[in-house]
PAZAPA-4460 file (N, C-alpha, C; in steps of 0.05 Angstrom, whole numbers, plus 32768, in hexadecimal, padded with zeros to 4 digits):
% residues 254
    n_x    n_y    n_z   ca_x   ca_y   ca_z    c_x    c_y    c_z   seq   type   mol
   8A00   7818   855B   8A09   780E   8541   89F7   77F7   8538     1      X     A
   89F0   77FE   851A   89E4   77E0   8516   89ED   77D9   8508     2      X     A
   89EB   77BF   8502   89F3   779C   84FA   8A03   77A4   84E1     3      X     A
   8A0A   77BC   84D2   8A13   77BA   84B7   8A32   77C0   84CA     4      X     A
   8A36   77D8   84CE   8A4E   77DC   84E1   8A5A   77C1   84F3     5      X     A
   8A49   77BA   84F8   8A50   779C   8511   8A63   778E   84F8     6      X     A
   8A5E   778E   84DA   8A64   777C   84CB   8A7C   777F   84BF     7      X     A
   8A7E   77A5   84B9   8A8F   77AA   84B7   8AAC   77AE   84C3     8      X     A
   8AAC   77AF   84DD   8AC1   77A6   84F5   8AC8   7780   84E9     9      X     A
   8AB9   7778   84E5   8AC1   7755   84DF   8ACA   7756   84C8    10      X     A
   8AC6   7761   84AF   8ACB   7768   849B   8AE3   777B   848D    11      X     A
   8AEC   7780   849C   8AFA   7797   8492   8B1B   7795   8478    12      X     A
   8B16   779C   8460   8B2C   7789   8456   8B1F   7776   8441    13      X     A
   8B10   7765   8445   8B04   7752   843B   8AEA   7765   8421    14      X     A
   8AEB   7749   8413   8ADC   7754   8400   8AC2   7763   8400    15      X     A
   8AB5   776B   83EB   8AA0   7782   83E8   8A8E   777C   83FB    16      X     A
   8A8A   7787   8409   8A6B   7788   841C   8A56   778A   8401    17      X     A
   8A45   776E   840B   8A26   7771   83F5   8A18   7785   840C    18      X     A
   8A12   7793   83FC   89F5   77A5   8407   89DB   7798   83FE    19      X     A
   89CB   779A   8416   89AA   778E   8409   899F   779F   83F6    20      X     A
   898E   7795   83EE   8988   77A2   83D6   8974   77BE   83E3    21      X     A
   8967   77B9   83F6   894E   77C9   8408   8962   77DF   8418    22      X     A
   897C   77DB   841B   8986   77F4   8426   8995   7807   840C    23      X     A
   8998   77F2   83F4   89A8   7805   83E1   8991   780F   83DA    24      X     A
   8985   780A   83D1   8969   7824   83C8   8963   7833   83DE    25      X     A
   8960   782B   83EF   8961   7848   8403   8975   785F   83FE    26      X     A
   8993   7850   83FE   89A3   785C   83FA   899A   7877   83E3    27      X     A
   899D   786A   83D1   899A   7876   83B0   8980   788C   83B6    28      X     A
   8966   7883   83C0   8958   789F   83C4   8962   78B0   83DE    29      X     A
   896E   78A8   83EC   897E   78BD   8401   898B   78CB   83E9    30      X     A
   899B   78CB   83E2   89BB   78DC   83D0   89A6   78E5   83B0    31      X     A
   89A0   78F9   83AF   8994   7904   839B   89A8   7901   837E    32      X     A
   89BD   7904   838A   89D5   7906   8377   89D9   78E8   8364    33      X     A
   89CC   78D5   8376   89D5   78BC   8373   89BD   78B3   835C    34      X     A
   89A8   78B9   8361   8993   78B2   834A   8990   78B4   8332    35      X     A
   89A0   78C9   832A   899E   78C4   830F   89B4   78B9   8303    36      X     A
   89C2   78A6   830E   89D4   7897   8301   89CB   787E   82EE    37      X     A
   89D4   7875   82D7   89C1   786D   82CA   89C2   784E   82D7    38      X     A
   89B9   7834   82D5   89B6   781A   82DC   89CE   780D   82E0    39      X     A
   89E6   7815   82CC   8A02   780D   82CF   8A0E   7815   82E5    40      X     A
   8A14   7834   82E4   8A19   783D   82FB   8A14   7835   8312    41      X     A
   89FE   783A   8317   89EF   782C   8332   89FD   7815   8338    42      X     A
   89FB   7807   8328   8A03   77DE   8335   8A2D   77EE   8331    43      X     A
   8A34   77FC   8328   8A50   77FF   8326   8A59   7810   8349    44      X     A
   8A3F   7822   834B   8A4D   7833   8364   8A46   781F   837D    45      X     A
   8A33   780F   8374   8A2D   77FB   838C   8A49   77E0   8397    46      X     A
   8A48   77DA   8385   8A65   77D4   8380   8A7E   77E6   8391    47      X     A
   8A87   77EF   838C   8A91   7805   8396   8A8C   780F   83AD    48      X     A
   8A74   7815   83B8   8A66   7818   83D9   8A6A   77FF   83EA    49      X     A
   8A67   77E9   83DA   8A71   77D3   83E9   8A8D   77CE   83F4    50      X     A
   8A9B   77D3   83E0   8ABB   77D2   83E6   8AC1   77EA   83F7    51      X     A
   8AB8   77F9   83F7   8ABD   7810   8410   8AB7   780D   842A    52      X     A
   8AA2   7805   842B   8A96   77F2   844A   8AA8   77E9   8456    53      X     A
   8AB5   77CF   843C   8AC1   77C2   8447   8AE2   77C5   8443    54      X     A
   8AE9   77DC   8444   8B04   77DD   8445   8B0C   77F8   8457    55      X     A
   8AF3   7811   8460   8AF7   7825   846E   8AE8   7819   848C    56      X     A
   8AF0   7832   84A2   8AEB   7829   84C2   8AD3   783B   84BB    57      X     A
   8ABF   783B   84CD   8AAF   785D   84CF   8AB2   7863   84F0    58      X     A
   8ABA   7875   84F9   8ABD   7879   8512   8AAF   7892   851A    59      X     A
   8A94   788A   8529   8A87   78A1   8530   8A8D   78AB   8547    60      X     A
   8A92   78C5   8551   8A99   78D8   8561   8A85   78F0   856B    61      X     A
   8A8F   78F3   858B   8A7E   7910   859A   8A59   7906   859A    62      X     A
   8A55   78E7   859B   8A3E   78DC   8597   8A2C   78E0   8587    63      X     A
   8A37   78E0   8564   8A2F   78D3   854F   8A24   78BA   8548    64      X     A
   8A0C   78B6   853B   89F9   7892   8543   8A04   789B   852A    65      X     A
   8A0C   7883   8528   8A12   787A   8503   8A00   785D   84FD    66      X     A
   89EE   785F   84ED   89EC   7842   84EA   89EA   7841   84C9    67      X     A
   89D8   7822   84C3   89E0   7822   84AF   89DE   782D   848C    68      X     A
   89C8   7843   8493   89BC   784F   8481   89D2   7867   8479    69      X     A
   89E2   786E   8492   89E9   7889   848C   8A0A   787A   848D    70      X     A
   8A12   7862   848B   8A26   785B   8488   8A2B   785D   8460    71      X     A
   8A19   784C   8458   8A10   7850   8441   8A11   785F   8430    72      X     A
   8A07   7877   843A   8A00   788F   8427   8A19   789F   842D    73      X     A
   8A31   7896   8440   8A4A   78A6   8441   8A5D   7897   8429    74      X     A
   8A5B   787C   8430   8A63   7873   841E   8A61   786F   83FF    75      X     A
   8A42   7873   83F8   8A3D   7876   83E0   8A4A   7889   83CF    76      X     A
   8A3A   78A9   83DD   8A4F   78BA   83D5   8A6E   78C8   83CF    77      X     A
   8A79   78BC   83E3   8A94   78B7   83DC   8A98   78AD   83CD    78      X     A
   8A8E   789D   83C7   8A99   7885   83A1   8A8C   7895   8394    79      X     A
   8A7F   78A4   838F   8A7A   78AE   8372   8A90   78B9   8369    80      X     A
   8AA0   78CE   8375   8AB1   78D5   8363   8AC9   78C6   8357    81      X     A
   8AC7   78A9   8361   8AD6   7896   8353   8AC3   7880   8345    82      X     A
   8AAE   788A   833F   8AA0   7875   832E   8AAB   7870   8314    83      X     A
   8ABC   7882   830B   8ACB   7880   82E9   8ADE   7874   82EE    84      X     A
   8AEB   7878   8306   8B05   7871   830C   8B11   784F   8316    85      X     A
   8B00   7851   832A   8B01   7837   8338   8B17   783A   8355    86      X     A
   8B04   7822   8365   8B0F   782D   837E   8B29   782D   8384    87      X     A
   8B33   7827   837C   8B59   7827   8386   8B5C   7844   8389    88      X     A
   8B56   785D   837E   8B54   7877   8380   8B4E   787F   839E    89      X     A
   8B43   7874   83AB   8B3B   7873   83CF   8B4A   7862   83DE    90      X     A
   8B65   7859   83D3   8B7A   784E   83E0   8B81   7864   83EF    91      X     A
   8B8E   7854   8403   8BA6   7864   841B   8B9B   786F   8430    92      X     A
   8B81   7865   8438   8B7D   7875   8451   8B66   7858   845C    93      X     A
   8B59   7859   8470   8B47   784B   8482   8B29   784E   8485    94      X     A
   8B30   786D   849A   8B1E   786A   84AE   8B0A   788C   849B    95      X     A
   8AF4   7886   84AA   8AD8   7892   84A7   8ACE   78A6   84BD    96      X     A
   8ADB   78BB   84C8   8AD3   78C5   84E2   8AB8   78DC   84E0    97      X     A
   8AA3   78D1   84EA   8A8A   78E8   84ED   8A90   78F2   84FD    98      X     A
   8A83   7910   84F8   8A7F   7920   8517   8A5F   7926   8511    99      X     A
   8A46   792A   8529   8A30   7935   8527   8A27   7946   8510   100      X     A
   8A47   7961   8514   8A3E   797F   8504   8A5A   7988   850D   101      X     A
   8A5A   7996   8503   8A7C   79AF   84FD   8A8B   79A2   851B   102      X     A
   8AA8   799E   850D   8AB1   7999   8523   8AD0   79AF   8526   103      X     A
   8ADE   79B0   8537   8AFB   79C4   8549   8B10   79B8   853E   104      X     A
   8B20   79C7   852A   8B44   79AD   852F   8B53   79D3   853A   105      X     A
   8B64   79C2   8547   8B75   79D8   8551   8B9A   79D5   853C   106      X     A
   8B93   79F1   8533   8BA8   79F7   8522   8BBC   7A11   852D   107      X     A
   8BCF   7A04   8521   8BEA   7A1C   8527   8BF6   7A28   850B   108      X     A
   8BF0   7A41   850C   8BEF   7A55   84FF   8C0F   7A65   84FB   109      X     A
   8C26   7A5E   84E6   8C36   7A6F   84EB   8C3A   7A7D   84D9   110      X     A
   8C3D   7A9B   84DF   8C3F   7AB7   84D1   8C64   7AB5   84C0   111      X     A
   8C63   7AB3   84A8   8C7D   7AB1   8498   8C8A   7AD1   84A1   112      X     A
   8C7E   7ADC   84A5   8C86   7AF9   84A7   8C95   7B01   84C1   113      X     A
   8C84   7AF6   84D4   8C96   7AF8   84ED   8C9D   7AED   84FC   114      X     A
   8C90   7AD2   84F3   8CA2   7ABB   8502   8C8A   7AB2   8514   115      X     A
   8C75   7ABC   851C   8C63   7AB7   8530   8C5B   7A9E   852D   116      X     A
   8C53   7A8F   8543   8C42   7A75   853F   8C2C   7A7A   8553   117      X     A
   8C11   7A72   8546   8BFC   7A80   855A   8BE5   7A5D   8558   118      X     A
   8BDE   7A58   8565   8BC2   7A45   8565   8BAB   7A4D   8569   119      X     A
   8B94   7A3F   8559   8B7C   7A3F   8561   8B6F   7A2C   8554   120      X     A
   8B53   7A35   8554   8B43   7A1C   854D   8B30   7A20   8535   121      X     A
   8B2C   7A10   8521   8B21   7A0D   850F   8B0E   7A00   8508   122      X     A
   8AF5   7A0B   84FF   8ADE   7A05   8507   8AD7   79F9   84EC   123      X     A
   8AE0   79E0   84E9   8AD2   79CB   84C7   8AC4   79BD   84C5   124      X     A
   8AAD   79BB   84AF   8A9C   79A6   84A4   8AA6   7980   8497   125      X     A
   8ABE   7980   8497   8ACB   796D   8481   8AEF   7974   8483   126      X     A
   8AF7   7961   847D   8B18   795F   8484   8B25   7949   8478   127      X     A
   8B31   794B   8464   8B3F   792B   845E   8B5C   7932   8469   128      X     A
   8B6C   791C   8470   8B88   7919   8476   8B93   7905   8466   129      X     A
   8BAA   790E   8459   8BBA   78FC   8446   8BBD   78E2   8455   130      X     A
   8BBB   78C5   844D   8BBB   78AF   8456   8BB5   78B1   8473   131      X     A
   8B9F   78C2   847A   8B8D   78C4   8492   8B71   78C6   8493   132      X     A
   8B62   78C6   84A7   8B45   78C6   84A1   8B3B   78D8   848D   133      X     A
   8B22   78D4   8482   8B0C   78E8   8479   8AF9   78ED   8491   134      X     A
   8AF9   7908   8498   8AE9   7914   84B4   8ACC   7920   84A3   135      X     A
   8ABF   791D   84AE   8AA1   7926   84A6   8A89   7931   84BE   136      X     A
   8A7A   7949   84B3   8A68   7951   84C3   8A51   7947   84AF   137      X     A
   8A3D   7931   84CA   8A24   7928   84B6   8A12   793A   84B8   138      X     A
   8A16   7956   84CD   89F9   796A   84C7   8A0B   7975   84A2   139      X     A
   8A1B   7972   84A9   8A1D   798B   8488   8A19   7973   846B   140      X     A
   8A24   7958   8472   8A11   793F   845F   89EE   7945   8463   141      X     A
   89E7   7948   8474   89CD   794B   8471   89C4   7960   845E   142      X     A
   89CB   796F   8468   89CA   7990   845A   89D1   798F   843B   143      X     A
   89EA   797C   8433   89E4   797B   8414   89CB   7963   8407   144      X     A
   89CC   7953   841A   89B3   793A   840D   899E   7955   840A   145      X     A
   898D   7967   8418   897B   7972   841D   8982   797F   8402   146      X     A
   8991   7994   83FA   8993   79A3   83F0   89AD   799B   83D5   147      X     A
   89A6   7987   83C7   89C0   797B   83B9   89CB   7982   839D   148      X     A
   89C2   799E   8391   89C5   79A3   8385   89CB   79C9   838A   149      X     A
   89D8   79D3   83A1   89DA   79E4   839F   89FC   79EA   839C   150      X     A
   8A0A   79D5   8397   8A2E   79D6   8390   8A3A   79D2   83AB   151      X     A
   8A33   79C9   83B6   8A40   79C6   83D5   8A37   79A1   83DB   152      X     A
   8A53   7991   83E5   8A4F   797C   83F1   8A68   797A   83F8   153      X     A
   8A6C   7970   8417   8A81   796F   842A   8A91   794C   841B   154      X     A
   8A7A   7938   841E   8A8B   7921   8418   8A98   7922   83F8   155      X     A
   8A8A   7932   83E8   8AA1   7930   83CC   8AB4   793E   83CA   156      X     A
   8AB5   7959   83DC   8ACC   7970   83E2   8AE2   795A   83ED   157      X     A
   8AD6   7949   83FA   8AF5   7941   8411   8AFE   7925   83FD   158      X     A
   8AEC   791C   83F6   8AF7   790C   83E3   8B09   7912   83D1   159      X     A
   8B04   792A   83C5   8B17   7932   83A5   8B2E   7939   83BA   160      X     A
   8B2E   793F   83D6   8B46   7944   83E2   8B53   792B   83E3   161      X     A
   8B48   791E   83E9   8B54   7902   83ED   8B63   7900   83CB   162      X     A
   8B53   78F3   83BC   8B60   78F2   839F   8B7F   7905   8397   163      X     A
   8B7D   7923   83A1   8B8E   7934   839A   8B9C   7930   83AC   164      X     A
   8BAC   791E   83C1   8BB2   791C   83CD   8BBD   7903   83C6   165      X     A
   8BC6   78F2   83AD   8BC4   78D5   83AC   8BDB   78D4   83A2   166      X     A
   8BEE   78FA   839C   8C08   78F0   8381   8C1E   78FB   83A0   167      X     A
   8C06   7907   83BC   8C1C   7911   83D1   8C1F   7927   83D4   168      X     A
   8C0B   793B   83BE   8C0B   7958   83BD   8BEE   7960   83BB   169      X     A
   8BEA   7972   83D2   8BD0   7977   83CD   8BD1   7998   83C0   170      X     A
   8BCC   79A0   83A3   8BD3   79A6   8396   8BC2   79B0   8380   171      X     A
   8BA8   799D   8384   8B90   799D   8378   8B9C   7993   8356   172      X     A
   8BAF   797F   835A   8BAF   796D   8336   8BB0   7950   8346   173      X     A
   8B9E   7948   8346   8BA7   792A   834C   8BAE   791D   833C   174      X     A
   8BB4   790D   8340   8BBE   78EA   832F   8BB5   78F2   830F   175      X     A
   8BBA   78F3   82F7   8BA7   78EF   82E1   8B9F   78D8   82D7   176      X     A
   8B91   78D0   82CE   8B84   78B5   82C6   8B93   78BC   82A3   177      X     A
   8B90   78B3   829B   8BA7   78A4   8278   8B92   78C0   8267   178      X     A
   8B78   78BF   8266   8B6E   78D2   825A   8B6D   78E8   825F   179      X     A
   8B77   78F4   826E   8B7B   7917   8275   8B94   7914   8275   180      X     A
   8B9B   7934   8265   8BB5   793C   8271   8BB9   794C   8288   181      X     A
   8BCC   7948   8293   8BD9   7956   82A8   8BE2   7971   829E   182      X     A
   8BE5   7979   828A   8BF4   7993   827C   8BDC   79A0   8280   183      X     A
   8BC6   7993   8277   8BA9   79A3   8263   8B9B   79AC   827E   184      X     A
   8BA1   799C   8293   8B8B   7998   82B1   8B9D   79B3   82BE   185      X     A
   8BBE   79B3   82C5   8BC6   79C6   82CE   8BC0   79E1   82C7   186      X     A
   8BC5   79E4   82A5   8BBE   79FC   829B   8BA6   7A09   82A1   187      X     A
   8B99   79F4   8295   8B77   79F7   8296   8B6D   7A08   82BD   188      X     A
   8B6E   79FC   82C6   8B6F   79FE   82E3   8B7B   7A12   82F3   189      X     A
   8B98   7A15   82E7   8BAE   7A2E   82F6   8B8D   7A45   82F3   190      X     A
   8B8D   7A4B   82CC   8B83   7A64   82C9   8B60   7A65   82D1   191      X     A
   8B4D   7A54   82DF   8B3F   7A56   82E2   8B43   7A61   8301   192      X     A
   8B58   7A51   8310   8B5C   7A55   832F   8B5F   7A73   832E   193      X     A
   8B76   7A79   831F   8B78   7AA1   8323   8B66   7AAE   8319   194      X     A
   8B55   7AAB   8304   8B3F   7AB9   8300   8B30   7AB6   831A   195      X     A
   8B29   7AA9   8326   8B16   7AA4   8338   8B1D   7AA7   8357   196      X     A
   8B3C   7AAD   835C   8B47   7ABE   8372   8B45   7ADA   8365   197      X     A
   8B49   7AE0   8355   8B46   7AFF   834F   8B26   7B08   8353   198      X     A
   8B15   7AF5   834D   8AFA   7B05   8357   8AF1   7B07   836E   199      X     A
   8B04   7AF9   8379   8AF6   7AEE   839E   8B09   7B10   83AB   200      X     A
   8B26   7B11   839C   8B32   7B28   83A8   8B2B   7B3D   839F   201      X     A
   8B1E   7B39   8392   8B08   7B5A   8388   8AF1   7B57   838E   202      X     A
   8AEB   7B4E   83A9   8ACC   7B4C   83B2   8AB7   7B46   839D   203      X     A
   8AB9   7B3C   8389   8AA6   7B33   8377   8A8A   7B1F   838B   204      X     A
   8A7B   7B1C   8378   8A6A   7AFE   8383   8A70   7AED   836D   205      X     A
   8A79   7AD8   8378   8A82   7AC0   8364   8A6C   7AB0   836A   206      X     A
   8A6B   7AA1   834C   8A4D   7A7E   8356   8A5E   7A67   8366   207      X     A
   8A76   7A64   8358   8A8A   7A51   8368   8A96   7A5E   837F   208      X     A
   8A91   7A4C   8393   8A96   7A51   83B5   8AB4   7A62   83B8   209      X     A
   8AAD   7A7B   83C5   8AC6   7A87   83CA   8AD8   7A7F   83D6   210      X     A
   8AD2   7A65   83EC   8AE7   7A57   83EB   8AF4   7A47   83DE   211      X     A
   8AEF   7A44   83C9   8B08   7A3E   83B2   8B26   7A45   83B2   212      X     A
   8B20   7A69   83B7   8B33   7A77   83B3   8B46   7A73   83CB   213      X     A
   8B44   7A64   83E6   8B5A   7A59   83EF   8B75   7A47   83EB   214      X     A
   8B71   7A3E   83CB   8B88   7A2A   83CC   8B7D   7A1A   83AC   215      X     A
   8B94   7A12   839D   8B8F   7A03   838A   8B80   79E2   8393   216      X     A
   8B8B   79E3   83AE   8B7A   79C7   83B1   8B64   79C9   83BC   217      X     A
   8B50   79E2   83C9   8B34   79EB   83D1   8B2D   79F1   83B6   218      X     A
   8B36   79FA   83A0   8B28   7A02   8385   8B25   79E3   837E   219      X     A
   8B39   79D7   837B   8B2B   79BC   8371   8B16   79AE   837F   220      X     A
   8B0E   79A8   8393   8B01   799D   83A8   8AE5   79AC   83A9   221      X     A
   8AE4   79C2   83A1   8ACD   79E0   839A   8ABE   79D1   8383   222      X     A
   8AD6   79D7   8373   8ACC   79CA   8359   8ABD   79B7   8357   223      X     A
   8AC8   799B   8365   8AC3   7984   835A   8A9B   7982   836C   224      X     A
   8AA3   7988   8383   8A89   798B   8391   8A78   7992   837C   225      X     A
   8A7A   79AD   8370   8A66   79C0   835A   8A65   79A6   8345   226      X     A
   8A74   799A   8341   8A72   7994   8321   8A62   7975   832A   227      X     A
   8A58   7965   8341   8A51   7953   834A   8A2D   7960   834F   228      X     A
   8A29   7976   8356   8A16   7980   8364   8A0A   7996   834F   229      X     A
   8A16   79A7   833E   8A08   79B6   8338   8A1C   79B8   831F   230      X     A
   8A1F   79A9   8305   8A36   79B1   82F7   8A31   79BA   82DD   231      X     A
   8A16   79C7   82E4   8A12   79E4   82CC   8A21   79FD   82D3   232      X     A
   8A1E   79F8   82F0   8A2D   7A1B   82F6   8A53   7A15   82ED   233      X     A
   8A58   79FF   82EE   8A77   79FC   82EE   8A77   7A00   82CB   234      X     A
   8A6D   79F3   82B9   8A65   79F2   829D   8A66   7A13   8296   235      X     A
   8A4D   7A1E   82A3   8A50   7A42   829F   8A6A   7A4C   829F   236      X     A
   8A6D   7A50   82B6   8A88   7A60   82C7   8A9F   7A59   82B9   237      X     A
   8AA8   7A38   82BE   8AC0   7A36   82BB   8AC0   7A17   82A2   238      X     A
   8AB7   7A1F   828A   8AB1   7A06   8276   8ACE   79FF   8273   239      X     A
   8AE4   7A03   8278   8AFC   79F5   8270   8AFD   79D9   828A   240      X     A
   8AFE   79E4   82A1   8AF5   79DA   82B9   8AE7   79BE   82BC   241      X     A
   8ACF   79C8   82AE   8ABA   79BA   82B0   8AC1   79A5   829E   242      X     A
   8ACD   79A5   8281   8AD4   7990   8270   8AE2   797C   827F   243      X     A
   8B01   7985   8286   8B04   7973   8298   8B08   7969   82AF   244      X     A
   8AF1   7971   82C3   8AEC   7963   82D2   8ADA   794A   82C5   245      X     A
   8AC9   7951   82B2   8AB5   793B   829F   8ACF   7926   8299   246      X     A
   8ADE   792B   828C   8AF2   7917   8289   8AFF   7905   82A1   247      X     A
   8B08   7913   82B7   8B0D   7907   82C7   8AFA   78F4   82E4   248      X     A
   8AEF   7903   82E1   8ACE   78F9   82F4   8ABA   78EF   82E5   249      X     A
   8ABB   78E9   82CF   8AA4   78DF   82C0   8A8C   78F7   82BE   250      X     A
   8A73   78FE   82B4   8A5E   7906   82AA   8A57   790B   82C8   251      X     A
   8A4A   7919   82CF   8A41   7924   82F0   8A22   791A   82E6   252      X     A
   8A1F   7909   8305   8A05   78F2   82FC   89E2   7900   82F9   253      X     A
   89E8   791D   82FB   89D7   792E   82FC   89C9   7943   82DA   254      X     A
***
């Protein structure tokens, strides 16, 4: 561990961690995503990366080196999707758990049909738990820094889980902010979600990740990833979608 972590154990709770200025520009050219935010932004998500430092644990696991570059760039990214918002939106939870690369949760499986209860194990990139950690694999963070515009990122998927998770229902409507409606976001959303389970159940090739079509709250989390990373294809596909998420996530900094 180096000295940023050491600080954050002393810190925790307490106000914004200043970042030096020589690791936030590192930061900012690590996260592709993060660069083209305009000058405001920047000093606003920095802001914001600080208060996350200093109010989440990061707990590395299965002998994960965390230090302080890649503490940073977990944290940065996670605030973007509350850069419109402001951090109180990342209330209710702590801790920061890395794993190396894909990690096992063991789940129990029961069949409504016959009553069966069966276990096994599930092999995931990313995991949020309602007022519980955010779990993360840093090979598949790597994999989107590398490649950051192909609609896929684990830390903004688990984030919008976190968010949709803030009214107690993960549900894929979170919280609305005063300028969206909740009527316009449901509607809007129901009929994009079943168009887009109907193509996955008719073996189509969809641009938006077929895992969407597991759940109104994987379609949102699909989404918001695309619309952070690549949000021409969300604009194409699904322009009702794409409006407001613009409304609710601000302008995608890309």
């Amino acid at each position: 561990m180096l000295s940023l972590l050491r600080r954050l154990g002393a810190r925790f709770g307490a106000a914004p961690l200043a970042i030096d200025d020589t690791l936030w520009q590192a930061t900012i050219d690590a996260c592709p995503l993060l660069s083209p935010l305009s000058p405001t932004d920047q000093r606003t998500l920095r802001d914001l990366t600080g208060r996350f430092l200093a109010h989440k644990r990061f707990a590395p696991v299965q002998g994960m080196q965390l230090d302080d570059s890649r503490c940073l760039v977990i944290a940065a990214m996670a605030c973007l999707p509350v850069l419109h918002l402001g951090f109180d939106w990342l209330r209710g939870w702590r801790e920061v758990i890395v794993y190396p690369g894909e990690f096992r949760v063991r789940r129990e499986h029961h069949d409504d049909h016959t009553g069966v209860v069966t276990e096994g194990d599930d092999v995931l990139i990313g995991e949020a738990w309602e007022r519980g950690p955010l779990i993360l694999s840093w090979a598949d963070i790597v994999q989107d820094l590398e490649d950051p515009h192909a609609g896929f990122n684990v830390i903004l998927h688990e984030i919008t889980h976190k968010l949709d998770m803030l009214d107690g229902a993960t549900d894929g409507v979170p919280p609305m902010p005063p300028w969206v409606s909740r009527r316009e976001w449901i509607e809007t959303f129901q009929r994009a979600y079943e168009a887009h389970c109907a193509a996955v159940d008719q073996d189509e090739e969809t641009v938006i990740d077929p895992y969407a079509a597991e759940g109104p709250d994987e379609f949102l989390a699909c989404l918001a990833e695309a619309w952070f990373s690549a949000p021409d294809i969300v604009d194409r596909e699904m322009p009702g979608v794409g409006q407001l998420l613009a409304r609710f996530f601000g302008p995608p900094p890309s």
